[in-house]
C-alpha positions in Angstrom: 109.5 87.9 109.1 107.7 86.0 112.2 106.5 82.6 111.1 102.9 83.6 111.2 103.7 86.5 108.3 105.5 83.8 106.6 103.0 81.0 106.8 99.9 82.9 104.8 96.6 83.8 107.3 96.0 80.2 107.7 92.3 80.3 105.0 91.7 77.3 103.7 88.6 77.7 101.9 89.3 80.7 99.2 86.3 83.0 99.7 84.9 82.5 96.4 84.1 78.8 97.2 82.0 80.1 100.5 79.6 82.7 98.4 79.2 79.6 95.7 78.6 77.0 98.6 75.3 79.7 99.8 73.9 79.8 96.2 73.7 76.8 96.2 72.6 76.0 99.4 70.0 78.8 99.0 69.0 76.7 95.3 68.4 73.6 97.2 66.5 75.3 99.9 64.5 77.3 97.5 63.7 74.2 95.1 62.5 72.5 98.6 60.5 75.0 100.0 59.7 78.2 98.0 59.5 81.2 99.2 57.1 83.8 98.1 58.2 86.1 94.9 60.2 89.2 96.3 60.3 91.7 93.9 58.5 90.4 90.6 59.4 91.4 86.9 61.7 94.8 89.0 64.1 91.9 90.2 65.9 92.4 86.9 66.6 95.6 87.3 67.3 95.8 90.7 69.5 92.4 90.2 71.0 93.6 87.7 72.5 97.1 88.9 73.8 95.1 92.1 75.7 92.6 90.7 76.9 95.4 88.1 78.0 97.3 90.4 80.6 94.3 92.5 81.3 93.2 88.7 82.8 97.2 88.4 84.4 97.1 91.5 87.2 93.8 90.8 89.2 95.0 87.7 91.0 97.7 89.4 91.4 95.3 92.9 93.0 92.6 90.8 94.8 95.9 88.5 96.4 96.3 92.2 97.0 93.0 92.9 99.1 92.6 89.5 101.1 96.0 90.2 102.0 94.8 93.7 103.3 91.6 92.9 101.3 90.3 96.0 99.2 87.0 95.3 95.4 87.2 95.1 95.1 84.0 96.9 94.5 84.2 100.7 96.1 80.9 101.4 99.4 82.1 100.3 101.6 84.8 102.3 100.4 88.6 100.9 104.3 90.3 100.3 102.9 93.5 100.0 100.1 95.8 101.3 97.8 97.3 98.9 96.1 100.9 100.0 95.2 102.6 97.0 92.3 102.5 94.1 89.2 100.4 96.1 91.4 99.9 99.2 91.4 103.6 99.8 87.6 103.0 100.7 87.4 99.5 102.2 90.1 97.0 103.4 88.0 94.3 101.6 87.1 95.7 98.2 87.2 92.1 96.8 84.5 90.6 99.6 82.2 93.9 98.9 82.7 92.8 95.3 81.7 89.3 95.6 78.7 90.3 98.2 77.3 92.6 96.0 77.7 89.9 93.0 75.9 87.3 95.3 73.1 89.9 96.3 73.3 90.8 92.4 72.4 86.9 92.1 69.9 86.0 94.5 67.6 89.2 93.3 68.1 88.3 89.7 67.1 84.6 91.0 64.2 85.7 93.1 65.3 83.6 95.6 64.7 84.8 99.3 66.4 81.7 100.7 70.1 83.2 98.8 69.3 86.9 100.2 68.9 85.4 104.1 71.8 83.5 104.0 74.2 87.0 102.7 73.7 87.1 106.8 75.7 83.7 107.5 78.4 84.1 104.7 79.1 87.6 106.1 79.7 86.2 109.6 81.5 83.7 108.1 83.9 85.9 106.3 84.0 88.3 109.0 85.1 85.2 112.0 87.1 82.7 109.6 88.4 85.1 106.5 89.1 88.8 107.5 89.8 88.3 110.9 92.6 85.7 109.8 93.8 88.1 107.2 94.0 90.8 109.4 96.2 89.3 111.8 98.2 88.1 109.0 98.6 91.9 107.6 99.6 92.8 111.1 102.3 90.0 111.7 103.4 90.5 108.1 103.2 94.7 107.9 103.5 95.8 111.7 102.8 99.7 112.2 101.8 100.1 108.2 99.3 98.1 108.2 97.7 99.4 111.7 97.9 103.0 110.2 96.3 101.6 107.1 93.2 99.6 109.5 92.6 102.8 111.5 91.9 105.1 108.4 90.1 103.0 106.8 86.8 101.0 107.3 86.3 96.8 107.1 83.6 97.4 104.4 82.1 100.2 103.4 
């Protein structure tokens, strides 16, 4: 195993902690300067089936997790590479899950300021999170993992 594969994808911030950081920082901004109501009393609804919907998607991603072996935590070393259930549609079922949870939020919120910033917590994990993974996956799994990134897609 190189030392890279060995030494974890180098995240120290778990992901979690970055989606929190923006509802909050979208709180602040929205107690300082308030945006306009977005979707009035349909924001319930709407809120509600989106953060539904990431709430469905984690049980059988950490169900996976568990069956591997492999740690959950993306500062530590991943020792094995999960493909099926969610990660048969997107390498990232767990940062769909907590966008769609922190969408699910901001709407149920009516808070604009939490919906703008989805923008700079997806470059964020894009740059500093999956891109570090990735290379992590490749210096840990080699040929598997490529196969596994060229079938199937970073998202959705």
């Amino acid at each position: 195993m190189s030392k890279e594969a060995s030494a974890g994808p180098g995240i120290h911030l778990p992901p979690p902690v970055i989606y929190l950081a923006a509802l909050v920082i979208g709180s602040v901004l929205d107690y300082q300067w308030p945006l306009s109501p977005l979707l009035g009393s349909s924001r319930y609804v709407v809120g509600s089936i989106i953060a539904l919907a990431g709430g469905l998607i984690m049980p059988p991603v950490l169900v996976r997790f568990r069956r591997s072996g492999t740690t959950i935590d993306v500062r530590k070393p991943a020792t094995a590479l999960i493909t099926e259930g969610p990660y048969r549609f997107s390498r990232n079922p767990i940062y769909v899950s907590l966008t769609l949870l922190y969408l699910g939020i901001g709407t149920l919120l009516n808070n604009a300021w939490i919906l703008i910033l989805v923008a700079p917590v997806f470059l964020v994990m894009n740059l500093w999170v999956v891109s570090r993974e990735e290379r992590h996956l490749e210096a840990t799994f080699g040929e598997e993992f490529l196969r596994y990134k060229a079938a199937v897609r970073r998202w959705l």
